[in-house]
MILO-972033 format. One record per residue: x, y, z of N, C-alpha, C in turn. Coordinates in steps of 0.02 Angstrom, whole numbers, plus 50000, padded with zeros to 5 digits. Layout:
BEGIN
XYZXYZXYZ ...
//
This chain:
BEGIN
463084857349983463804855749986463944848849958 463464845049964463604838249943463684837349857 462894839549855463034838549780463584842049731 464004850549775464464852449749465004847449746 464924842749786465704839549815465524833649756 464874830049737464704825249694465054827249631 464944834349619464924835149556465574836649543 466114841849582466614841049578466964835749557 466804828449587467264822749597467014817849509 466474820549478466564817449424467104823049373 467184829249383467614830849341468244829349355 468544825249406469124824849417469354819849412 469994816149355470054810449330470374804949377 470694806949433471244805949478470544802149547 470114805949571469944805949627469204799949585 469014800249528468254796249506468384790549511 469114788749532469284781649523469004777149584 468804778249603468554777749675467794778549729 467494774849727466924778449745466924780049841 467364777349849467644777249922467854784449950 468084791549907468274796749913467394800149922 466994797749893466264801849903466224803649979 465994808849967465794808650061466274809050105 467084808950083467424811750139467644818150157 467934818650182468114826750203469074822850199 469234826850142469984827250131470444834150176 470964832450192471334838250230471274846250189 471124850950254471094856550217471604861550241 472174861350217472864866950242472654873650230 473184877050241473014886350211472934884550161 472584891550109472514891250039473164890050003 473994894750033474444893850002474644886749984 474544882750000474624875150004474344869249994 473904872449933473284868949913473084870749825 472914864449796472814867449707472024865249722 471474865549692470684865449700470664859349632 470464856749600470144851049556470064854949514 469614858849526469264864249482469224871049485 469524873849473469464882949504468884885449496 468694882949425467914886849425467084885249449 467504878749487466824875349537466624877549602 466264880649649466544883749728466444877249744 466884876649791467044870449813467384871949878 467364866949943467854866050003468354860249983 468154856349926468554850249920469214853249901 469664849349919470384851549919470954845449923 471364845649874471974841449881472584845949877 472874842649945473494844849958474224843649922 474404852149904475104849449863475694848849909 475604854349980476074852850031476524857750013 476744860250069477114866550081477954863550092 478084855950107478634854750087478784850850029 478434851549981478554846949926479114847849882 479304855249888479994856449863480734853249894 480694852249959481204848550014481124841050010 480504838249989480444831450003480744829549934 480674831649873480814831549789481674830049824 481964836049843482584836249853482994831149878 482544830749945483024826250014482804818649972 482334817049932482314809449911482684809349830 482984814349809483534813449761484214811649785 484184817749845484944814649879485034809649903 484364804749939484574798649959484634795149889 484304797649842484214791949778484904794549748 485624795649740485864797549705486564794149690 486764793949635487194786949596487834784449648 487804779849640488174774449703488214774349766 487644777049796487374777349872486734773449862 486884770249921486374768449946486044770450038 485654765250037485464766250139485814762050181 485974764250231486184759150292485484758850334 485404755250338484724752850376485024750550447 485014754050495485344753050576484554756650609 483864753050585483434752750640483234749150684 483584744750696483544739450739482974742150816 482624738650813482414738350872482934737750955 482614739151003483324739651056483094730751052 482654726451054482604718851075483034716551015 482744718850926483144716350901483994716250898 484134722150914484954725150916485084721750975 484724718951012484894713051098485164706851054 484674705551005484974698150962485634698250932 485644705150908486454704350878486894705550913 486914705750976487424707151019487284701751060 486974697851070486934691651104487464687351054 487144687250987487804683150917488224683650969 488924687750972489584690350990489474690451064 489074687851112489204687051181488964693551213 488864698451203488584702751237488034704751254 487864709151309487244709351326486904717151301 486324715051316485874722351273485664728051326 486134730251342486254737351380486334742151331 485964748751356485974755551320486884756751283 487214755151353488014754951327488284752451297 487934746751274488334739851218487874742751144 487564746051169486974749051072487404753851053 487674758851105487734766951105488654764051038 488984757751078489684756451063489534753450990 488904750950979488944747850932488874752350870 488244756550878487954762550845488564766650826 489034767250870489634770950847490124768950801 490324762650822490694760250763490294759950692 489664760650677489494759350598489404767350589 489394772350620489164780550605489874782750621 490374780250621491014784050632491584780150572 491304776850517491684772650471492184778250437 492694781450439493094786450395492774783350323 492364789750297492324787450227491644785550207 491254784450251490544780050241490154786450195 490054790450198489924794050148489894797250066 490524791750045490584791149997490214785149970 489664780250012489394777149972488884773250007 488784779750067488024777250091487864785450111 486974785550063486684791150064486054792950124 485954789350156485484789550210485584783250257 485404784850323485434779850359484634781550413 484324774750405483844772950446483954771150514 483744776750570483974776850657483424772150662 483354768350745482794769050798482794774850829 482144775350851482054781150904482664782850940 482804778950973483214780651041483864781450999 484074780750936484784783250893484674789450889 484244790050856483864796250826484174802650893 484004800650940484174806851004484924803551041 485054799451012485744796651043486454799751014 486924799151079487594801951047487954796851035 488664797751026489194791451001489554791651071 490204785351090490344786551130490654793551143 490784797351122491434803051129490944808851147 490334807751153489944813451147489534817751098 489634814951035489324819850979488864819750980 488004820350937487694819250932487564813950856 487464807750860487524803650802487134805450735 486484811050756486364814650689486834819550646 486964821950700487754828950666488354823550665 488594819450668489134814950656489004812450565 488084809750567488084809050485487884813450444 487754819150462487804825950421488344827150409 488934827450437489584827950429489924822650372 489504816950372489784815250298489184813650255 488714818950257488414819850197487764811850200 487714810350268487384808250251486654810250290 485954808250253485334808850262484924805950312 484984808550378484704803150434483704804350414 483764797750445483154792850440482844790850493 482154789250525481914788450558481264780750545 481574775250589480944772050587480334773850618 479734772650578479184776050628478404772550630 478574764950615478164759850619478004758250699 477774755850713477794752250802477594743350781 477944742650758477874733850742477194731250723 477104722250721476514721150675476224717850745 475474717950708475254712550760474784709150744 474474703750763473944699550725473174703950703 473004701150637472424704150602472114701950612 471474705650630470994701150663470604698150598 470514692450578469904691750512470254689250467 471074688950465471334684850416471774677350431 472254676150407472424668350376473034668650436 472974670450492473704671750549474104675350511 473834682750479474434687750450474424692650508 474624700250481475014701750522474594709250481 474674713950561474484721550517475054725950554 475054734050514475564737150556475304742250607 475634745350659475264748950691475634754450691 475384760350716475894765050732475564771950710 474974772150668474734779050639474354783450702 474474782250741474014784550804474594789450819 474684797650821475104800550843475524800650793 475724797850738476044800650683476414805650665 475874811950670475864815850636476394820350695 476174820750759476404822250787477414820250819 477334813250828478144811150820478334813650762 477924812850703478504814650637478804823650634 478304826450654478534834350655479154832750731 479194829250780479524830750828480264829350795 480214822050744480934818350712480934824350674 480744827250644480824831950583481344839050638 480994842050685481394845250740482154842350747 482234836350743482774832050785483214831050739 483214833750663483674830650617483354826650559 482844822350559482744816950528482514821250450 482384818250398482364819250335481914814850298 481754807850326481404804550285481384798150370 480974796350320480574788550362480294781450329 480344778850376480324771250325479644768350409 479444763950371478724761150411478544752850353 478784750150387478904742150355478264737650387 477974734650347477244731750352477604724750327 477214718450325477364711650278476704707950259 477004704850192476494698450164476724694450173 476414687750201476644681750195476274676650145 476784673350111476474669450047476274664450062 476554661250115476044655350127475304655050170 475394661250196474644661150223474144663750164 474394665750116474024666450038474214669250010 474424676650008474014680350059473424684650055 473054684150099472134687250079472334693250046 471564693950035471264701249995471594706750069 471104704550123471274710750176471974710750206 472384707450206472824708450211473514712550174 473324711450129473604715350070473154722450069 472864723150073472334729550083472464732450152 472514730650198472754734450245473634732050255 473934731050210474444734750210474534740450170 474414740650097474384745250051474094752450086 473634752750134473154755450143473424760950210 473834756250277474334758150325474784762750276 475254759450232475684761250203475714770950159 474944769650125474434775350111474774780250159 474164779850214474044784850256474664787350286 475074782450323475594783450335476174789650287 476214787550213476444791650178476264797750171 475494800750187475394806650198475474810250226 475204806050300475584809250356476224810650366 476724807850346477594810450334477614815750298 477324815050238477454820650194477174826750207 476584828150254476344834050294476984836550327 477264834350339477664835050402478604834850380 478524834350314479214835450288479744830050316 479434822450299479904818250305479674814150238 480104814050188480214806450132479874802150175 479344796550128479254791950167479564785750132 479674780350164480204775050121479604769650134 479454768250081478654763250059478944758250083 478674750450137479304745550112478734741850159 478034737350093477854731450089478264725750080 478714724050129478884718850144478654709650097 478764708250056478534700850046479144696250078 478834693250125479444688650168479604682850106 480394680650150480844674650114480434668250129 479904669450184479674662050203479414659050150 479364652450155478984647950101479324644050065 478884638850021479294632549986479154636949904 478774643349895478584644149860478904644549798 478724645449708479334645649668479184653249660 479854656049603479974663649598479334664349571 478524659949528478414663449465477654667449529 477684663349603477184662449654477314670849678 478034670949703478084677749721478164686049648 478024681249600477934686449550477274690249540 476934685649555476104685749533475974690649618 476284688849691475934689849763476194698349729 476804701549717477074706749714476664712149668 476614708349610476124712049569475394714949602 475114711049634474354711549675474694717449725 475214715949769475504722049846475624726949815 475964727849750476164734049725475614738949684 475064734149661474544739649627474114740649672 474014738449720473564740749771473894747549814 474564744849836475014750349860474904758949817 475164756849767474854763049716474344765549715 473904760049693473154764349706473024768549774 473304766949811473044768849893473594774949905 474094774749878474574782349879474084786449832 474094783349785473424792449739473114791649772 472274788949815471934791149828472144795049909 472714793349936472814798649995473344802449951 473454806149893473534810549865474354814749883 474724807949890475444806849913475824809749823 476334811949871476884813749811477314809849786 477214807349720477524801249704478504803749695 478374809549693479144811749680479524814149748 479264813049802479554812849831479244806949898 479414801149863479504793749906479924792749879 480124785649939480634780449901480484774649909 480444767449887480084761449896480774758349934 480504753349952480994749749973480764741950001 480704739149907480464732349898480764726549912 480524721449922480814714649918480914712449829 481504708149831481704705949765481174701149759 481274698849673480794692749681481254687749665 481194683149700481534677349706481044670249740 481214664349727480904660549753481154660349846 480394655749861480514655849954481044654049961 481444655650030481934651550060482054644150045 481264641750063481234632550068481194630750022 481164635849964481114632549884481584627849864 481554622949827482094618849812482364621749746 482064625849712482334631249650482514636449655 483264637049653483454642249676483794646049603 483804654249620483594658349552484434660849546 484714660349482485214667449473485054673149493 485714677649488485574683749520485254684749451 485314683949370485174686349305484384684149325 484014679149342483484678349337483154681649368 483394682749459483034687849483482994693149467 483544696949416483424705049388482904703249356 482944699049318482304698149236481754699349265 481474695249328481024695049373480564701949389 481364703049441481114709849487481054715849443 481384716749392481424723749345480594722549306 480484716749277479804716249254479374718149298 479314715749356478694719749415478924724749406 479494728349422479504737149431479084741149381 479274738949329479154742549268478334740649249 478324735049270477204733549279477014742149330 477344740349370477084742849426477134749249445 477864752249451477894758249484478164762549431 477644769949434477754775649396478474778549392 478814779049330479424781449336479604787849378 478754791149401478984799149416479414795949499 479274790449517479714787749579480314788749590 480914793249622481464793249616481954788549635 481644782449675482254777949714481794772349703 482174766849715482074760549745482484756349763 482424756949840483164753549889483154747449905 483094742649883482964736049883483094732949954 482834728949980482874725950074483324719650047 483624717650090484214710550081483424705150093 483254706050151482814700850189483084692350183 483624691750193483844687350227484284683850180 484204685250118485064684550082485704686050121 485944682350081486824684450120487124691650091 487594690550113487914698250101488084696750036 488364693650007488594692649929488074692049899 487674686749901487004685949857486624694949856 486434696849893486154702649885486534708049852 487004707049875487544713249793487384710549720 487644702649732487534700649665487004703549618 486414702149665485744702749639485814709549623 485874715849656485684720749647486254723749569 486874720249588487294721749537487114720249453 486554712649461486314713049389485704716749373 485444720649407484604722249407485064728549390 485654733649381485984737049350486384737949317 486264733649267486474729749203486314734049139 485794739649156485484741849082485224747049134 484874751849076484844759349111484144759349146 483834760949191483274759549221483064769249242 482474765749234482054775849251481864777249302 482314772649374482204773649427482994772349441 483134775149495483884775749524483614767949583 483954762549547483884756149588484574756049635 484274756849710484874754249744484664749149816 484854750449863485004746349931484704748949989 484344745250029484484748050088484514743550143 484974741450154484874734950189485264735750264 485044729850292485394731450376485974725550386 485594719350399485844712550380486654711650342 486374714150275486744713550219487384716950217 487344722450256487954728650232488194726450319 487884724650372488274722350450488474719150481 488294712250453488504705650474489264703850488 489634703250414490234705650422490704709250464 490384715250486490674719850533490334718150591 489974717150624489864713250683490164708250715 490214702950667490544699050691491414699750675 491684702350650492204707450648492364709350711 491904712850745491964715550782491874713850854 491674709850849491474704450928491294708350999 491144717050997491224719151055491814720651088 492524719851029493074722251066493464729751034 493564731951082493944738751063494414736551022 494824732751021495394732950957495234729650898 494724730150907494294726150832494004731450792 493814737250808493474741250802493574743150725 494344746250707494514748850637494474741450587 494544732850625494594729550563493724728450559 493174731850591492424731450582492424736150541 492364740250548492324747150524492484746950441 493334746050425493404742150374493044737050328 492854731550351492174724750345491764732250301 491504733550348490744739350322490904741750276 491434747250283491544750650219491674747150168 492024741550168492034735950108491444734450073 490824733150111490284730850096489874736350081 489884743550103489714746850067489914750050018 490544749949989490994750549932490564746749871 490564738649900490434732849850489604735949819 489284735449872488554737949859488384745449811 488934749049831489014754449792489204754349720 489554748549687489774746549640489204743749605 488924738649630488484734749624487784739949580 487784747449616487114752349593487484753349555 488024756049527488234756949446488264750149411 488394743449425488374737749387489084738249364 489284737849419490294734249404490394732749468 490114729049505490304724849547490484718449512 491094715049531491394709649512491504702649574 491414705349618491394698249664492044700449698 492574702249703493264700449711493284703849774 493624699049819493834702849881493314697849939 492974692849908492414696149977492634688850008 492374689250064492554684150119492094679350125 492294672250156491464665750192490934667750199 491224673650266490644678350321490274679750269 490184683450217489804689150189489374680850143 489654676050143489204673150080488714666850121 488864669350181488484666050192487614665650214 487204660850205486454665250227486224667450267 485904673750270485684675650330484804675350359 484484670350312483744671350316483674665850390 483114670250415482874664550475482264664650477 481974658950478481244658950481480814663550523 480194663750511479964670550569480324674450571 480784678350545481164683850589480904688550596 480774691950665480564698850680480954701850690 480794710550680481214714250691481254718650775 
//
């Protein structure tokens, strides 16, 4: 069996890349759901094409599709405690449930947001009135989402970075979210540039990120790739050009060898821009020049999306940016998916009071209007308010 499996793996151009695939035992589904390397080799070795690969192709076009983007409302319940602490309130199930409602009940949000990323407890949560907040965004067409990371925690062996956790049971929550509504998933890992960042750190993110994507896609959820490179640092743009290039071809390599469907993910990168603490700070024109050059190093056009993270830009700066990076025709549908960026505004809009509610609501849809403009490249600036321009990066921020 061995030497069948040896010999197999030199005829196969995809899997020789690697000497790390020798000797494993790859997933073996029914036959219907499986292509062989070689037909005319007997062989047990097997790569999976997946019995939903036709649904995942689909459901990650519809999130990828022209002037939509994501609402990213996965807040953790501690983190969603911070933004309701902002506006004076406290982090009760009842102050999430009021808040959750006003951004999933916007008249209209559908016309220009194509998926929205839950927490768990959204995910099975209703609005106040009773609905269920998954059938509330099916009703306007939009694509619910599931976070399904369990946060980072220190690596043992590197520079004080950070690894992700959460593949333990996977497979299993993701078929349960898949039961519940959900459609796709996002699982957010980070580099930090000033701790270097190492070889293994970057390797076990790429690597989390991997496995993770398989496991979704068994299980008929989009997975939303999103190696994180944080705002921290004094660093300049050319520092985070060079860290992105290294996260993103490793990332790749480690989706082919767990034998992920590139057509049906969606990334969901950090821009490149210099650190926060940089004293050089970039046009939005420089950061397209930037960030479109990594894409195009990096990720295979067969990719249908790439939803770009705010990570701690302001609400204007992050349109800006995204508005010139769709300036010229690109072979990936470049859009948004941000949390920060598209809520701030409407939060504090909204302060926790019932008669605030329609001028929040409003705020959002504004900002997802603008952002929506911004993925065709005719966003113009006009309209927007202080609130939205101002920054939102904070050092350390966890989610």
């Amino acid at each position: 069996m061995a030497s069948a499996s040896a010999s197999l793996l030199k005829s196969s151009l995809v899997l020789d890349k690697s000497e790390w695939v020798k000797g494993q035992t790859l997933r073996q589904p029914s036959a219907a759901s499986v292509v062989r390397c070689n037909p005319t080799t007997p062989s047990g070795l097997t790569i999976r094409a997946g019995s939903y690969a036709d649904e995942l192709v689909k459901t990650a076009k519809t999130v990828a599709s022209p002037g939509r983007g994501i609402l990213a409302m996965d807040e953790s319940n501690a983190t969603c405690g911070k933004r309701l602490a902002s506006i004076g309130l406290e982090n009760t199930e009842a102050n999430r449930q009021a808040y959750r409602t006003l951004l999933v009940t916007v008249p209209g949000l559908g016309q220009y947001i194509s998926g929205a990323i839950l927490f768990e407890e959204t995910l099975y949560q209703s609005t106040t009135d009773g609905r269920k907040i998954v059938d509330v965004l099916l009703e306007q067409n939009i694509v619910p989402g599931i976070k399904v990371d369990k946060g980072l925690v220190p690596l043992a062996g590197s520079n004080d970075e950070s690894w992700c956790q959460g593949l333990d049971g996977l497979a299993s929550r993701s078929a349960a979210y898949y039961q519940q509504g959900a459609r796709f998933a996002k699982w957010r890992t980070v580099v930090s540039i000033p701790n270097g960042p190492s070889a293994l750190a970057v390797k076990e993110a790429a690597w989390g990120l991997a496995r993770y994507a398989a496991i979704a896609q068994d299980n008929g959820l989009v997975p939303i790739v999103e190696p994180e490179i944080l705002l921290d640092g004094e660093h300049g743009i050319d520092r985070t050009f060079e860290v992105a290039k290294k996260v993103w071809a490793e990332v790749f390599f480690y989706l082919a060898e767990n034998n992920v469907l590139f057509e049906g993910i969606l990334l969901k990168p950090s821009m490149v821009t210099p650190g926060a603490e940089s004293k050089d700070k970039a046009s939005p024109q420089t950061v397209a020049d930037y960030t479109l050059k990594l894409l195009h190093r990096r990720i295979p056009p067969a990719v249908p999306g790439i939803m770009f993270l705010s990570g701690g830009q302001s609400e204007v700066e992050a349109t800006l940016n995204l508005n010139a990076m769709n300036q010229s025709p690109n072979p990936w549908h470049v859009s948004f998916s941000y949390a920060r960026a598209l809520q701030n505004t409407a939060l504090k809009t909204w302060g926790g009071r019932p008669e605030n509610v329609k001028a929040a609501q409003d705020a959002l849809l504004f900002r997802a209007k603008s952002n929506s403009l911004a993925q065709l490249g005719k966003y113009t600036g006009e309209g927007e308010s202080e609130e939205a321009k101002k920054e939102l990066f904070v050092k350390g921020y966890s989610y």
